[in-house]
N, C-alpha and C positions, 0 to 999 in steps of 0.2 A: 128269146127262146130259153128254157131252163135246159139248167145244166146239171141238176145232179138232187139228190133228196138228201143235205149235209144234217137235216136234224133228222134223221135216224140212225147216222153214226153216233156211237158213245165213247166215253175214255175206254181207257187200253187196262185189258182183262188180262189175268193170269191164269182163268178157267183152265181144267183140261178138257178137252174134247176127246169124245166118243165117235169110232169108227171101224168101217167094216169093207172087205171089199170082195169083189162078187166073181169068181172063176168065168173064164170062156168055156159055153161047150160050144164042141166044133161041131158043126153042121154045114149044111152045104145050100148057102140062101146068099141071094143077092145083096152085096154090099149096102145098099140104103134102101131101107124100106117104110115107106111113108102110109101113115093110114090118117083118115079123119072120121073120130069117132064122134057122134054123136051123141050129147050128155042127155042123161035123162031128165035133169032138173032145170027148168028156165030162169032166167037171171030174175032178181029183185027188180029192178029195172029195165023199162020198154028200149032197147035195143034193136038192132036187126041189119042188113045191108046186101043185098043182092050179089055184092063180090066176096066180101070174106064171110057172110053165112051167121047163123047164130046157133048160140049153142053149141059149137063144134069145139072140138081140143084135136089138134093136129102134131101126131105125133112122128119125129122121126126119129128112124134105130139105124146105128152106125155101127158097121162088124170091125171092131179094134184089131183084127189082124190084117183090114187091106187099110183102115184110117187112124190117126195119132190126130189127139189133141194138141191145139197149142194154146200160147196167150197172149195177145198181142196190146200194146200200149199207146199214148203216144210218142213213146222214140220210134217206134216203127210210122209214126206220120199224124198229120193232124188228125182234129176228133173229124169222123165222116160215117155217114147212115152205115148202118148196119151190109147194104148192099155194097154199097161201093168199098167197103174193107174187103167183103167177100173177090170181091171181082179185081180188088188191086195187088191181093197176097192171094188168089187164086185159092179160094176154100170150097171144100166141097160142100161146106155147113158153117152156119156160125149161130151164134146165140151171145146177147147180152153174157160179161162178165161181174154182175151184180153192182150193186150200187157203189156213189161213188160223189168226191166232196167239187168245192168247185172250181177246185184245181186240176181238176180229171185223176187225181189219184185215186185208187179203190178204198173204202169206205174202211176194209179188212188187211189183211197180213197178204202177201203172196210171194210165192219163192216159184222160180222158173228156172229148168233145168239147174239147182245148187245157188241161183243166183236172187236174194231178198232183195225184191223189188217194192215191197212195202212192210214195214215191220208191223205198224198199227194193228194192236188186236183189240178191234171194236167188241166191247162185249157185250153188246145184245144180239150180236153175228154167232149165231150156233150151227149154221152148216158147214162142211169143208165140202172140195172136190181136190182128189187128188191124182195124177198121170204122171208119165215118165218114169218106171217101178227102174229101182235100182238093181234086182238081183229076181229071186222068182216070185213076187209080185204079182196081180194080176192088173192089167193093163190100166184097168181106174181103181179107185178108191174111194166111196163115200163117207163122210165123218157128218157126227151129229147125234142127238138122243136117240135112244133104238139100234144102234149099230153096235159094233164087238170094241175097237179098237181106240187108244186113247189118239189124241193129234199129234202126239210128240211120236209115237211110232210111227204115223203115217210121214212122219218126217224121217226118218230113217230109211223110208221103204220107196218114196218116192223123190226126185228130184225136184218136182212140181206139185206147189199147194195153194188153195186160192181159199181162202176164206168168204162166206156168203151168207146171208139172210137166216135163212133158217128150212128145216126139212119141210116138205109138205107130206112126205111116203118116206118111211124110213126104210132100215133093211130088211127088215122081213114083212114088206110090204106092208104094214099098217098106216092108217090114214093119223096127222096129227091133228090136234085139236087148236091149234091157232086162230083166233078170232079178230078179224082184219074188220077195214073197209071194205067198198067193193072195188075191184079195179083190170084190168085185163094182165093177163098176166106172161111172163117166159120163165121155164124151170129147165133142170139138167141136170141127168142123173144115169143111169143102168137099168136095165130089165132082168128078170133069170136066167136070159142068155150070155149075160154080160156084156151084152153093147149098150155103148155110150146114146144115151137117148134124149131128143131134145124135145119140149112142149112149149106148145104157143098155144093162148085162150084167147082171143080179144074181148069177148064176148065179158061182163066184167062178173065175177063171185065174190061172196065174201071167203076165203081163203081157207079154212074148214070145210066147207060146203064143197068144194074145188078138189079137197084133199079125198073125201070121202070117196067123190066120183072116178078120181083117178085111180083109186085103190081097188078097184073091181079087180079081182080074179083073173080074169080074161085080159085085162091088160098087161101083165106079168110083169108092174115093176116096182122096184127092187130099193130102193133109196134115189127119191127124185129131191131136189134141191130148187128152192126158189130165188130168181137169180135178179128180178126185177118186175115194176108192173107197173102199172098207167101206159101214156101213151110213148115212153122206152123200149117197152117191151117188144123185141121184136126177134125173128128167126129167120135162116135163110140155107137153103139146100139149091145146089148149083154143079149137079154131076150126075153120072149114070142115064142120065135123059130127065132129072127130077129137078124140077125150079120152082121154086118159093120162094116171097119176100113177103113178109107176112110182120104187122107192125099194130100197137095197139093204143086206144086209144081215149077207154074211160079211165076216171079216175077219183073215187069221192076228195071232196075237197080241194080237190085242184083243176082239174079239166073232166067234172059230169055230162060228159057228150062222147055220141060216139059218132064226131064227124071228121075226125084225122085219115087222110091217106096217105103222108107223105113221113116216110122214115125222120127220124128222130136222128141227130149226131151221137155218136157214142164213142169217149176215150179210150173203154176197153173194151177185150172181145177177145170171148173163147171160142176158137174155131176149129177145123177139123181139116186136114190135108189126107193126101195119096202118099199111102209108104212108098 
């Protein structure tokens, strides 16, 4: 079973990063709220599957005043599918924490609560995500091209920073022009309301094509972050009455099929708990 995409890690950059982060407004909506949108463009490739559907992006919005991010490793436990993390540190959500070498370390930098759990600054890694604000902060932080704010501030402002791939929707919702393979894909980012938002595609795009569609108006979001794709990719919502495991499974170059049902191991994992 593969364990990690090490040749898209590169040496360690000095870049600064750009970033920005997006206010709560308070409203009064139910903790997680799940939609599956249907894209308007059909894949390059013949696809389909009676369970998980084609064509869809399944989105879920997490309200950061009833849920906190975390980040878990493996000191928190061996590598295990994306489900079973969920169900053994009791997450109300999780999503791939981007890629990562074959030692299960993340591909990128990450500090957790004050604490660098990887220094590595991969530099062809242009996203950040950042949580845990230090003082009046807003609850996440996005970094990457199109945001406000450099990385070293978002280190200042938050305890926790995870370095990742790259934007697909930056902050002021524009689509980027990234020109991938095709592959199915998990991202993690904020909406205009500032809850933390997670996306699962299985269905495979090329990565531009993915971005455009997600940038719709009507989606309102805000700097999404692409966290992982082929068949790693995966999300999982397990609260409120809402359950998902949702896992993907094309991949140019490396697994062209989309006949995976069975979660993938994963050494890290951003997830999402009950304040």
């Amino acid at each position: 079973m593969r364990t990690s995409k090490a040749w898209l890690c590169v040496a360690v950059s000095s870049a600064l990063w750009l970033a920005s982060t997006v206010g709560l407004v308070a409203q009064d909506v139910p903790g997680i709220v799940v939609d599956r949108v249907h894209l308007p463009r059909p894949s390059e490739v013949r696809v389909g599957d009676a369970h998980v559907g084609d064509a869809i992006a399944t989105i879920a919005r997490f309200d950061l005043r009833r849920y906190q991010l975390t980040f878990l490793t493996q000191r928190d436990g061996a590598m295990r599918p994306l489900d079973r993390w969920a169900a053994d540190m009791h997450l109300a959500g999780g999503i791939n924490a981007g890629m990562f070498l074959p030692s299960g370390r993340p591909c990128g930098f990450v500090k957790l609560r004050g604490e660098v759990l990887s220094a590595r600054r991969a530099g062809n890694h242009e996203g950040a995500i950042a949580f845990d604000p230090l003082g009046r902060s807003s609850p996440m932080g996005i970094g990457g091209p199109g945001c406000a704010q450099t990385f070293e501030a978002l280190g200042t402002q938050y305890g926790s920073i995870l370095q990742a791939r790259r934007l697909l929707i930056d902050c002021e919702g524009r689509p980027t022009t990234w020109r991938t393979g095709r592959y199915s894909s998990a991202a993690l980012g904020v909406d205009r309301e500032g809850r933390a938002v997670l996306v699962h595609v299985r269905t495979p795009y090329r990565m531009n094509v993915l971005a455009r569609m997600l940038a719709a108006p009507e989606l309102g979001l805000r700097g999404l972050v692409y966290m992982e794709g082929g068949p790693e990719a995966s999300l999982v919502v397990n609260a409120e009455g809402q359950r998902l495991a949702l896992m993907g499974s094309w991949e140019d170059g490396f697994h062209p099929a989309d006949d995976l049902h069975e979660m993938w191991d994963l050494p890290n994992v951003v997830g999402l708990i009950g304040r």
